[in-house]
C-alpha positions as CSV (number, residue, x, y, z in Angstrom):
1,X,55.0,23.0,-65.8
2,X,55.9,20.0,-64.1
3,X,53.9,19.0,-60.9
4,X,56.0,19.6,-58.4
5,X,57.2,22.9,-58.8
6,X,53.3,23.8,-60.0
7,X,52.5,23.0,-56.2
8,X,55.1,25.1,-54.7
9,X,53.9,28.1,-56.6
10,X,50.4,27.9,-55.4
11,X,52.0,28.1,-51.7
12,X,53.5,31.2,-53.1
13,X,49.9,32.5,-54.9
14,X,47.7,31.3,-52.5
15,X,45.9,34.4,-51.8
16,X,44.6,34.7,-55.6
17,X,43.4,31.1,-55.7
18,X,39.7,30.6,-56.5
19,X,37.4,27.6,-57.1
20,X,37.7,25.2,-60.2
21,X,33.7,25.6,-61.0
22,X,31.6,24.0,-63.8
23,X,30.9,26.1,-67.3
24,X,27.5,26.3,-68.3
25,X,24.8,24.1,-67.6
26,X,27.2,21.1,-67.5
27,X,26.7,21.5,-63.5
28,X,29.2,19.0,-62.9
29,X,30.9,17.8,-65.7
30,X,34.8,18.6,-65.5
31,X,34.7,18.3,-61.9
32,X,37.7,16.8,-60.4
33,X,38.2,16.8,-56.6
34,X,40.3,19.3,-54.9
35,X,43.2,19.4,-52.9
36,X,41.8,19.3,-49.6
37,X,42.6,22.5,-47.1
38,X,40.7,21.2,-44.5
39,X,40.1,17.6,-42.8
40,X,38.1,16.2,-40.1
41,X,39.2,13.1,-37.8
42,X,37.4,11.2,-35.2
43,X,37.9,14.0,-32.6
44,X,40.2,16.5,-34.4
45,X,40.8,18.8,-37.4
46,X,43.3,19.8,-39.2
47,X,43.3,22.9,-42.0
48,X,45.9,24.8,-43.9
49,X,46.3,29.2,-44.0
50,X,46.8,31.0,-47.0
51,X,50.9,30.6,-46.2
52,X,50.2,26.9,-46.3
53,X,51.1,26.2,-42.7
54,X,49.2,23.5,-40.9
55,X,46.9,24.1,-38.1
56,X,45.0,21.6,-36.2
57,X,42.9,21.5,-33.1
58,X,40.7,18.7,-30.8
59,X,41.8,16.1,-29.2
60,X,45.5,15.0,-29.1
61,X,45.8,11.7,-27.4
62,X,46.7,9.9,-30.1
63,X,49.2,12.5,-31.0
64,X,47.3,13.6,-33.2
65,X,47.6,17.0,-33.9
66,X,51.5,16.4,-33.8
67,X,51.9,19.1,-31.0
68,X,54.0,16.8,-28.3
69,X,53.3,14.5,-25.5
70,X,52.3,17.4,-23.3
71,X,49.3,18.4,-25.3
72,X,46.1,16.9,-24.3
73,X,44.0,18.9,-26.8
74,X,43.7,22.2,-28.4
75,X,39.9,24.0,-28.5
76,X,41.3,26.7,-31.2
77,X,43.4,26.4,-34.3
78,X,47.2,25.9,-33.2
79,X,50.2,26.1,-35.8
80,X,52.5,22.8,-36.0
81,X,55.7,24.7,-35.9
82,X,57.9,24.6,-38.8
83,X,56.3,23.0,-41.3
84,X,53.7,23.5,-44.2
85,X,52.1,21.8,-47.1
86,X,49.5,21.8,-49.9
87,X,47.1,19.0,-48.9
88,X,45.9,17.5,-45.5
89,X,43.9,14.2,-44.2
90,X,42.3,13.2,-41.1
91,X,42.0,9.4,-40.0
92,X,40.4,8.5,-37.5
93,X,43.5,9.1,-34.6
94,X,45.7,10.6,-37.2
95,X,46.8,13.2,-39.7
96,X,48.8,13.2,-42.4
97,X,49.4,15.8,-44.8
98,X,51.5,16.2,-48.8
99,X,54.2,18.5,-49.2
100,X,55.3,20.5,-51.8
101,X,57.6,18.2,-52.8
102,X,55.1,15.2,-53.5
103,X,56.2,13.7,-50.1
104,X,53.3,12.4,-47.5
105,X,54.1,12.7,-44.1
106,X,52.5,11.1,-41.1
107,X,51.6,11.2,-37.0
108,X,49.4,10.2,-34.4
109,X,48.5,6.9,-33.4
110,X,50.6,7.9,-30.0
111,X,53.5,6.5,-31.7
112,X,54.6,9.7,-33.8
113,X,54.7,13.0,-32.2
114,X,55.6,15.2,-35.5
115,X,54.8,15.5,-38.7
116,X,57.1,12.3,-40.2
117,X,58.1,11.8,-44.2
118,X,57.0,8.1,-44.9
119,X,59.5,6.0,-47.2
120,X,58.8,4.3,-50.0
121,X,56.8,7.1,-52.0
122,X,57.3,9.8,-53.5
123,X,56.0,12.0,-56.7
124,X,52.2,12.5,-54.9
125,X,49.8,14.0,-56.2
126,X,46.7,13.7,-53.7
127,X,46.2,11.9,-50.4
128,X,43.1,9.9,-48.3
129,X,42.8,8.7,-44.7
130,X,40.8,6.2,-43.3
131,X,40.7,4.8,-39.9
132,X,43.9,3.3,-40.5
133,X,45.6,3.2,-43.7
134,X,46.7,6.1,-46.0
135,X,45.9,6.0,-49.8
136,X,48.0,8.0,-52.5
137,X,47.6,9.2,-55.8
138,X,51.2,9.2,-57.6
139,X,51.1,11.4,-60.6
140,X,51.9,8.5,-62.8
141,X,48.1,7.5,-61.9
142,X,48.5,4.6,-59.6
143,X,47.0,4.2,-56.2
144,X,49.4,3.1,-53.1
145,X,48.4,1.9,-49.4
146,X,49.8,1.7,-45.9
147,X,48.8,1.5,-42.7
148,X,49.5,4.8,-41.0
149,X,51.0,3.6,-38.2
150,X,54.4,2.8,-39.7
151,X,53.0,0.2,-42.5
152,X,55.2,0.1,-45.7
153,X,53.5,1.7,-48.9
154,X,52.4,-0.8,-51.6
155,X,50.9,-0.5,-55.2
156,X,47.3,-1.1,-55.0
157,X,47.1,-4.0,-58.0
158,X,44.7,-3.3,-60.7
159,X,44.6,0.6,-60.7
160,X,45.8,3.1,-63.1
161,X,44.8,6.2,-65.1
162,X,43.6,7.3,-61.8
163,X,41.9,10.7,-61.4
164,X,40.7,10.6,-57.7
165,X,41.1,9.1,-54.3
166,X,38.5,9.0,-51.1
167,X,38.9,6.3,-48.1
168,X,36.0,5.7,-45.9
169,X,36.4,3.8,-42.5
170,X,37.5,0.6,-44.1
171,X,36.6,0.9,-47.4
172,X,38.7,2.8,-50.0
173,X,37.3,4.3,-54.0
174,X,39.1,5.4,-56.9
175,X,37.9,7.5,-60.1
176,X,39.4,6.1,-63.1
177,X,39.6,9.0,-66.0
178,X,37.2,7.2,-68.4
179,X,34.5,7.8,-65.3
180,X,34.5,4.2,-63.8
181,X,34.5,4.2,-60.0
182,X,36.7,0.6,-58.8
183,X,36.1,-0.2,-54.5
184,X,38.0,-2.2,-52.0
185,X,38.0,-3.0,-48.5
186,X,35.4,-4.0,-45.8
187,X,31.7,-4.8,-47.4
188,X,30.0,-5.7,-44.1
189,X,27.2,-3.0,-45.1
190,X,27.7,-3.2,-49.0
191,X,29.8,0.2,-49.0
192,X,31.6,-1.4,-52.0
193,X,28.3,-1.2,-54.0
194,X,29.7,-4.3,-56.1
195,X,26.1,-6.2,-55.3
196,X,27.2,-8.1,-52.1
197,X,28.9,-7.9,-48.8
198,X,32.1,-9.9,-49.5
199,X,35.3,-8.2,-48.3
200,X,37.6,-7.3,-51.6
201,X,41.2,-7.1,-51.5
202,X,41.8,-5.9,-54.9
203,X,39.7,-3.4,-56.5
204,X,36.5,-4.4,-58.3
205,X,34.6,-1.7,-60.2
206,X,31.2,-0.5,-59.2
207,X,28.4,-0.8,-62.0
208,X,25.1,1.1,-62.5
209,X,26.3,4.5,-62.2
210,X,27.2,5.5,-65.6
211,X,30.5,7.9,-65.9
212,X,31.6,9.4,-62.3
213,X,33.2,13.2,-61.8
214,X,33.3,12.6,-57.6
215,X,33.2,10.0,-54.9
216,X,33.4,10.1,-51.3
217,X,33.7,7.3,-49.0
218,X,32.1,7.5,-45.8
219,X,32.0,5.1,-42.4
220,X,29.7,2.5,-43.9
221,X,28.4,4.0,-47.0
222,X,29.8,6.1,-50.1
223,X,28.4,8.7,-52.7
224,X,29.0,9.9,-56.0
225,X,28.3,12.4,-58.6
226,X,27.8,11.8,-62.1
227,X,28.8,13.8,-65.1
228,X,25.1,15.4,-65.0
229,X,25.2,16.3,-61.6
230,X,22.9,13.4,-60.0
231,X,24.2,11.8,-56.8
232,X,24.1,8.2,-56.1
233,X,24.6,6.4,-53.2
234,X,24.8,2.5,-52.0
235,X,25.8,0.9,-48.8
236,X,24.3,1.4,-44.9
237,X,21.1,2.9,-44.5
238,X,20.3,2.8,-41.0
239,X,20.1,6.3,-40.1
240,X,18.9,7.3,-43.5
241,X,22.3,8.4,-45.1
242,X,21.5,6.7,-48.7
243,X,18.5,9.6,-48.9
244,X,16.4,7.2,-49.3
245,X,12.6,6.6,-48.1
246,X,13.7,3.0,-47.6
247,X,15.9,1.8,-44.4
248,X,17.5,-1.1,-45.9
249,X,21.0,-1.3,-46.9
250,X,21.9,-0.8,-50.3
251,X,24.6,-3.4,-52.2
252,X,24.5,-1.3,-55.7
253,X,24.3,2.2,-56.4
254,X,20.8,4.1,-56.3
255,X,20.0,7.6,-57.2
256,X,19.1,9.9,-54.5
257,X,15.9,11.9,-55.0
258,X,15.3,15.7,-54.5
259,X,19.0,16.8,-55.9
260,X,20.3,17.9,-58.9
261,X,23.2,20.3,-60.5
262,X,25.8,18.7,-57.3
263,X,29.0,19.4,-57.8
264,X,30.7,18.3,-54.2
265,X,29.6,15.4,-52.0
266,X,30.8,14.6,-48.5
267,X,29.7,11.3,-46.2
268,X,30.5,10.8,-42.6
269,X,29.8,8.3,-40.2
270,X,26.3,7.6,-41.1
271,X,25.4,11.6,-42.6
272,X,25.8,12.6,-46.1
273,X,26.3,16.2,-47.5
274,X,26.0,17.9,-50.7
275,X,26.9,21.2,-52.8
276,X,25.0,22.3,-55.4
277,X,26.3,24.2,-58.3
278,X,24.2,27.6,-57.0
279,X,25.6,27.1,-54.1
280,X,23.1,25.5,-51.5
281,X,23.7,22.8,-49.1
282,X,21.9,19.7,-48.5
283,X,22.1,17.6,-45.4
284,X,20.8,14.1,-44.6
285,X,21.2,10.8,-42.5
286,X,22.5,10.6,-39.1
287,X,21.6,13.9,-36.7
288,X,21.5,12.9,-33.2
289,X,24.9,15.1,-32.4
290,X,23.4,18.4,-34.6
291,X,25.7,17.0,-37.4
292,X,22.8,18.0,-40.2
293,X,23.6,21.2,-39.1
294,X,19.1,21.8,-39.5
295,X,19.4,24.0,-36.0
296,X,17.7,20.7,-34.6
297,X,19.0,17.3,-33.5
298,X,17.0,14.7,-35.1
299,X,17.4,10.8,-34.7
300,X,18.0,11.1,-38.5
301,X,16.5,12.5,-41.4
302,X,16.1,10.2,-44.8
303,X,16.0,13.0,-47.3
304,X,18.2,15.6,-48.6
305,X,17.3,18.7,-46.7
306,X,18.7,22.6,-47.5
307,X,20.9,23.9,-44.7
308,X,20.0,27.3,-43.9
309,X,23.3,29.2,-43.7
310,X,24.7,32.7,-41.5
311,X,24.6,35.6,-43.7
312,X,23.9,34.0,-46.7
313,X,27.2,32.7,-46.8
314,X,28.3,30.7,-50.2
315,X,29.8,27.4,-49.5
316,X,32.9,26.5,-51.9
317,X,34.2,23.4,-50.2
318,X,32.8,20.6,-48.0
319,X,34.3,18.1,-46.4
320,X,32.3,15.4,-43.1
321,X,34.8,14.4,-40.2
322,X,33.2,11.3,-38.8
323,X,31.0,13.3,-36.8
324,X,31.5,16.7,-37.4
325,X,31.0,18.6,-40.6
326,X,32.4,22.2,-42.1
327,X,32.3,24.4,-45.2
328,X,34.3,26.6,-46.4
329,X,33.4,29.9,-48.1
330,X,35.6,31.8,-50.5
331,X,37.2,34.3,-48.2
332,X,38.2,31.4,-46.4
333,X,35.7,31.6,-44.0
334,X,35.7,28.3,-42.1
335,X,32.3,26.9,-40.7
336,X,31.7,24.2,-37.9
337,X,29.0,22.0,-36.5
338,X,28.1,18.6,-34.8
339,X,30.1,16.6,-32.4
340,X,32.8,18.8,-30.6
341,X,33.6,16.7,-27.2
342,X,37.4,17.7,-27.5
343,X,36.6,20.3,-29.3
344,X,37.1,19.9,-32.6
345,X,35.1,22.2,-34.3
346,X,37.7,24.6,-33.5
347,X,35.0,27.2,-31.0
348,X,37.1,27.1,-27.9
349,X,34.2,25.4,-26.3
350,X,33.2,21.7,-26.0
351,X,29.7,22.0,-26.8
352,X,27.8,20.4,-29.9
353,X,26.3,22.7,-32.7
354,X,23.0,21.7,-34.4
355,X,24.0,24.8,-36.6
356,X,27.3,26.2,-38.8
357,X,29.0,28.3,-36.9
358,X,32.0,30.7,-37.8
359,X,34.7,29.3,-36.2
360,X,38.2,30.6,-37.7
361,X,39.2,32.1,-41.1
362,X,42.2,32.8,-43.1
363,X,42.4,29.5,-44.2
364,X,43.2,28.1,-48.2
365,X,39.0,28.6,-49.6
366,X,40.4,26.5,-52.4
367,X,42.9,24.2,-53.6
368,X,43.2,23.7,-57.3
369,X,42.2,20.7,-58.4
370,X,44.4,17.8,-58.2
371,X,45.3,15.6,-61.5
372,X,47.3,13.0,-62.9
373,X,48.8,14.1,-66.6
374,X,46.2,14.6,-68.1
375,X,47.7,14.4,-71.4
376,X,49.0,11.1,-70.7
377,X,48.8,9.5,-74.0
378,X,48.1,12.7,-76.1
379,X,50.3,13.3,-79.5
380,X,52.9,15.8,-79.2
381,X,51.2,17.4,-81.9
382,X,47.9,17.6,-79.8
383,X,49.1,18.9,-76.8
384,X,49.2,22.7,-77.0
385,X,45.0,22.7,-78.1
386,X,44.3,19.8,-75.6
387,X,45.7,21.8,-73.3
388,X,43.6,24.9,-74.1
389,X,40.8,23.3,-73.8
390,X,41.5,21.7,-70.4
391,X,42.5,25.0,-69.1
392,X,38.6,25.7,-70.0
393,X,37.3,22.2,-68.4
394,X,36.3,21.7,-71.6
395,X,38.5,18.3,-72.2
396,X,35.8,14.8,-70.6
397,X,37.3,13.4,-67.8
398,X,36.9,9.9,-69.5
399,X,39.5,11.1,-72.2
400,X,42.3,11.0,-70.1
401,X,45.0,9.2,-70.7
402,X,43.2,7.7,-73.5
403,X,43.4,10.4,-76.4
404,X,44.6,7.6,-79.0
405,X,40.9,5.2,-78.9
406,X,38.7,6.1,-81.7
407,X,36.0,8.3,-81.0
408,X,32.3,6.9,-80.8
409,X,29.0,7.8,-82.3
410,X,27.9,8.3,-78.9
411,X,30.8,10.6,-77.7
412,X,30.8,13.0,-80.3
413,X,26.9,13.4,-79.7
414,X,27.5,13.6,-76.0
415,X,29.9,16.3,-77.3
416,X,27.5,18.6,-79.1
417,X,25.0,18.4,-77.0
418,X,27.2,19.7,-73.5
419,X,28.6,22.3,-76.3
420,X,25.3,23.4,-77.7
421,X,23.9,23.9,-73.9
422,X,27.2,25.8,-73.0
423,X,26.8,28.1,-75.6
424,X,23.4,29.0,-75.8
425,X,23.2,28.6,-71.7
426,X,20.5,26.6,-71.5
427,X,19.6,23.1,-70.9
428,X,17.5,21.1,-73.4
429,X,14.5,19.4,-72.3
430,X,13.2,16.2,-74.0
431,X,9.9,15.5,-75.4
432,X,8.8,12.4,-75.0
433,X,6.2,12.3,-77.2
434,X,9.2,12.5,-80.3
435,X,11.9,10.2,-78.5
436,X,12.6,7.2,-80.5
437,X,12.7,3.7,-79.8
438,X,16.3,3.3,-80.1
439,X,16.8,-0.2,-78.1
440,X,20.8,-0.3,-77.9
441,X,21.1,3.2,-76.3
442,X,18.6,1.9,-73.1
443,X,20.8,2.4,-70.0
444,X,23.9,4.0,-72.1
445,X,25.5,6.7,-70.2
446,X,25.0,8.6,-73.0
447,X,21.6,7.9,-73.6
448,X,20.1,11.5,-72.4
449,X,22.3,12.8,-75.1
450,X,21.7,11.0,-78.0
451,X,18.3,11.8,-77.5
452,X,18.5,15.7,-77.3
453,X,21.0,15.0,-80.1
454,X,17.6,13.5,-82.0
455,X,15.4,16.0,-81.4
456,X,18.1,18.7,-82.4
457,X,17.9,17.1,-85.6
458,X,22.2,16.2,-85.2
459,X,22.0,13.0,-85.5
460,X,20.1,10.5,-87.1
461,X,20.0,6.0,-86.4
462,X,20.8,3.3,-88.1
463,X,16.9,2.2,-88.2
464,X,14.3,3.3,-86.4
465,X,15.7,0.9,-83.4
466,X,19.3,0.9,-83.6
467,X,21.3,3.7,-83.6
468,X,25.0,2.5,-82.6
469,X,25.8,4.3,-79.9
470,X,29.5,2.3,-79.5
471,X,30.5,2.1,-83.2
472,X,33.4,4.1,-84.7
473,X,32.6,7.2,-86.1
474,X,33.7,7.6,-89.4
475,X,34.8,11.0,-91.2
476,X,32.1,12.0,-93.1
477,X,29.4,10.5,-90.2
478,X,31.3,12.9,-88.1
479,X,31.1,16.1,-90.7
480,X,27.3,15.5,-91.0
481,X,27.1,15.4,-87.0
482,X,29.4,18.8,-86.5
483,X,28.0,20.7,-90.0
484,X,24.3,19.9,-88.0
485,X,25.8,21.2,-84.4
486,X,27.3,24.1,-86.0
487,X,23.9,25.4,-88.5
488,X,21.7,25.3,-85.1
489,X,23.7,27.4,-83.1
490,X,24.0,29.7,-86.2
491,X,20.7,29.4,-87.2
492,X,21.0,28.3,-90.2
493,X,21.4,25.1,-92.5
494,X,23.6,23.1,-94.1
495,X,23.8,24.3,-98.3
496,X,23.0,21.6,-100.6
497,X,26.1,22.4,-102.5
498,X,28.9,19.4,-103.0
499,X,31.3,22.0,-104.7
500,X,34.2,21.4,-102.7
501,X,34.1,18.0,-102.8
502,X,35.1,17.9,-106.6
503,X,38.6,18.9,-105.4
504,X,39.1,15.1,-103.8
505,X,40.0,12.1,-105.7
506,X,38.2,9.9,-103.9
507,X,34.7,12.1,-104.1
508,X,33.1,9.1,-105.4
509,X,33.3,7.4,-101.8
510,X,31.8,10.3,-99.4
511,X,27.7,9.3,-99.7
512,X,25.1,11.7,-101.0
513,X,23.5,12.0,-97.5
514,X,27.1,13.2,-96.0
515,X,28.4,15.3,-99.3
516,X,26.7,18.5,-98.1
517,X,27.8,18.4,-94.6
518,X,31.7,17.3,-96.1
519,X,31.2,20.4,-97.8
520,X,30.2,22.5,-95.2
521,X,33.2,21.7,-92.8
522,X,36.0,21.5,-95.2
523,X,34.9,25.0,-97.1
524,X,35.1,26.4,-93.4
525,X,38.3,24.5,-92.4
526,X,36.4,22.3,-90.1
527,X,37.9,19.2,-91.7
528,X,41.4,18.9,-94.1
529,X,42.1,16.2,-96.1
530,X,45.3,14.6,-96.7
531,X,47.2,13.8,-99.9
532,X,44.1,14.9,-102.0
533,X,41.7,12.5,-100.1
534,X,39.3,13.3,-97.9
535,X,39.2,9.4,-96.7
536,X,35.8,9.6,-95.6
537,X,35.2,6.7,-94.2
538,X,38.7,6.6,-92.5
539,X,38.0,6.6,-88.6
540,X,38.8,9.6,-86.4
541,X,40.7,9.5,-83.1
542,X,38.9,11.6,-79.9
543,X,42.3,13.7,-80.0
544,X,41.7,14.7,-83.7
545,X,38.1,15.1,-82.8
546,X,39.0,17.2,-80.1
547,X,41.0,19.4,-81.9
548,X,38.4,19.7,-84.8
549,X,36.2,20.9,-82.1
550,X,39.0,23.5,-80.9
551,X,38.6,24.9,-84.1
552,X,35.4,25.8,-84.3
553,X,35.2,27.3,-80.8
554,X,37.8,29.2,-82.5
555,X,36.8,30.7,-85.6
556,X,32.9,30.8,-84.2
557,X,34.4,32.9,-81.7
558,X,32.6,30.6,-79.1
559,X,35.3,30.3,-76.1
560,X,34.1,31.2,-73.0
């Protein structure tokens, strides 16, 4: 279905919509960021209802809320008349919002009264606002930027095979599909987390973080969330937002302490936020206006704290305004605190909340998540599994776009070990007393997995110090690695049988140690060959390895 008319239909099926959520124990691999339904300015908000009209309330003398010159401000949710959409973003004296038709419209700035299509674009897929300029995802994976006030939209040079978008104050992020995070903008506090405070104009990627699933760009500061759920943050540390002990600014990315299993992250003007995949809430940084939301107003706090929440409600979207922050819950319940001077949390009062607060409902709980093709480079062939498995979340982010590169030794481990903890539902712990002293995998983002993939006996190295984690992964490497994956979860082993090997002519060139395993996956149509070869050291593609994998979810009966 193509983009476009995929979005209008959700307008239509709004009220069945629920959350994309992690499988398993991978807490937050196969994340990818939402369309947002709500959005928080300087001073204002703006949300969409289940019909997908727009409301907005706080203050509108910027225009806003795109009510009209006779508006001052609005202290309860008020309907733009005649118009709707399927995303929303606040800046800082603006809004803008994406329409159906992959069209981003514009107002405020007390130059633009209503809700105004901007030229120059067009096939959108997700947008960002920052104190002045819009960012937007086309679906073609490339990244444009304007200033809101009536700026022209330009390619951002550098960027494609985008999955996500977030804008601070000055500083803008993108998510790359193969994990990489890439900043530009204003540095003056090391929000770029490139290892210095130079301003950039074109994107430069952010090192030390491994592969990313979500970003968020706040005032001075930004966070993200890697594939195993850990949040990391670099940039201003003045009131405590990097959730860190220390009070010094931060140039690269450092882990924050005391979280685990995120799957949504949200920064503000000098506060952070985070969602965890059971559903609790941590708060930490800036508090003086009840932003942190503790039922206190603190100076700041440095470490992540749990929010205590009405009713036990269940958070399933978050999102920081600059000094006001919300939650959603998924009813559609929407949930206030912090700043309101003009009244933007939406309570018909101007008075700050140290606390959530109920403050309106009916609006979208949650957006589907937003993409670029996601098959972008797939074989026509491909597709129809590929696409089975990414209905499941079960296709890496970093594969995107990028189905054709050969896959590594170190992906297809990474592979069986998320598959093997889906499956049996649990999480695999290593013992350190039997890790090995593999010295290329130090620092790898893979390097957690190879190691459960060692003590699951699925993998073996090179030496006792070198396992390869980069090099291709040839055929019959890969049977001995699957036939391994698929015996544990069965509880069995591999036979020490080569009799269906005898039916290739070139038998003689699979090894001893692999004949078994080739065995194994071609006697249970794991692995074909081709023109009576089973080419085993032929290399394999992560779109053939993908579908190999298809099949054994398949015949194992092991789709979730």
């Amino acid at each position: 279905m193509k983009k476009k008319a995929f979005i209008t239909l959700l307008i239509i099926i709004s009220l069945m919509l629920t959350v994309f959520a992690p499988i398993g124990n991978a807490q937050a691999a196969y994340i990818v960021q939402q369309l947002a339904s709500v959005s928080g300015g300087l001073n204002h908000t703006i949300a969409l209802r289940n019909n997908g009209t727009v409301m907005v309330w706080g203050s509108n003398q910027q225009l806003q809320l795109g009510l009209g010159r006779s508006v001052a401000e609005r202290l309860t949710p008020t309907q733009i008349q005649g118009f709707s959409a399927v995303s929303v973003a606040a800046g800082h004296a603006f809004s803008t919002a994406l329409t159906s038709d992959g069209r981003v419209h514009v107002w405020g700035f007390d130059k633009i009264e209503s809700p105004t299509a901007v030229q120059g674009i067009s096939g959108v897929a997700a947008i960002a606002a920052g104190q002045n300029d819009v960012i937007a995802l086309r679906e073609d994976g490339t990244v444009w930027q304007w200033a809101a006030d009536g700026g022209t939209p330009e390619r951002v040079a550098g960027l494609d095979s985008v999955a996500t978008i977030a804008a601070g104050g000055l500083h803008f992020l993108a998510l790359k599909h193969n994990g990489s995070i890439w900043a530009w903008g204003s540095n003056s506090h090391g929000q770029l987390g490139i290892g210095s405070t130079s301003n950039q104009s074109v994107p430069v990627r952010v090192d030390q973080i491994g592969a990313a699933v979500y970003i968020s760009a706040g005032f001075y500061h930004s966070l993200a969330i890697t594939e195993e759920g850990n949040v990391f943050a670099w940039g201003e540390n003045r009131h405590g937002e990097l959730g860190s002990d220390a009070s010094d600014n931060s140039l690269t990315p450092q882990a924050v302490p005391r979280l685990s299993d995120v799957t949504q992250v949200s920064a503000g003007w000098g506060s952070s936020m985070a969602l965890t995949a059971d559903g609790r809430l941590y708060t930490w940084g800036r508090g003086e206006l009840g932003q942190l939301g503790r039922g206190d107003s603190p100076s700041f706090v440095a470490a992540p704290t749990v929010v205590n929440l009405p009713d036990g409600s269940r958070p399933v979207f978050i999102d920081s305004g600059v000094q006001h922050n919300f939650y959603l819950n998924a009813s559609g319940d929407l949930s206030t605190w912090g700043q309101n001077n003009a009244g933007q949390l939406g309570t018909n009062r101007k008075i700050d909340l140290d606390a959530p607060q109920h403050s309106w409902g009916n609006i979208i709980s949650a957006l589907p998540a937003y993409t670029t093709d996601a098959f972008n480079g797939a074989s026509a062939w491909a597709k129809e599994e590929l696409s089975e498995l990414h209905s499941l979340r079960m296709t890496p982010l970093y594969f995107w776009a990028d189905y054709a590169t050969n896959m590594s030794r170190a992906e297809l481990t990474f592979m069986t070990v998320r598959f093997y903890e889906q499956i049996r539902n649990r999480n695999v712990r290593i013992n350190q007393a039997t890790t090995p002293r593999f010295m290329d995998i130090q620092g790898h983002m893979f390097e957690e997995h190879i190691l459960k993939a060692y003590q699951l006996d699925f993998v073996s190295g090179f030496s006792a110090t070198e396992f390869n984690p980069n090099g291709n992964l040839t055929r019959q490497q890969a049977a001995v690695i699957i036939s391994n994956f698929v015996t544990s979860i069965l509880n069995t082993e591999v036979p020490e049988t080569n009799i269906r090997i005898d039916m290739f002519s070139d038998a003689i060139d699979i090894r001893p140690w692999a004949a078994p395993s080739v065995s194994y996956v071609v006697e249970n149509g794991i692995m074909q060959g081709s023109n009576n070869n089973f080419n085993p050291n032929g290399l394999l593609t992560r779109e053939q390895t993908l579908l190999m994998i298809y099949r054994i979810l398949v015949k194992f009966d092991w789709l979730p």
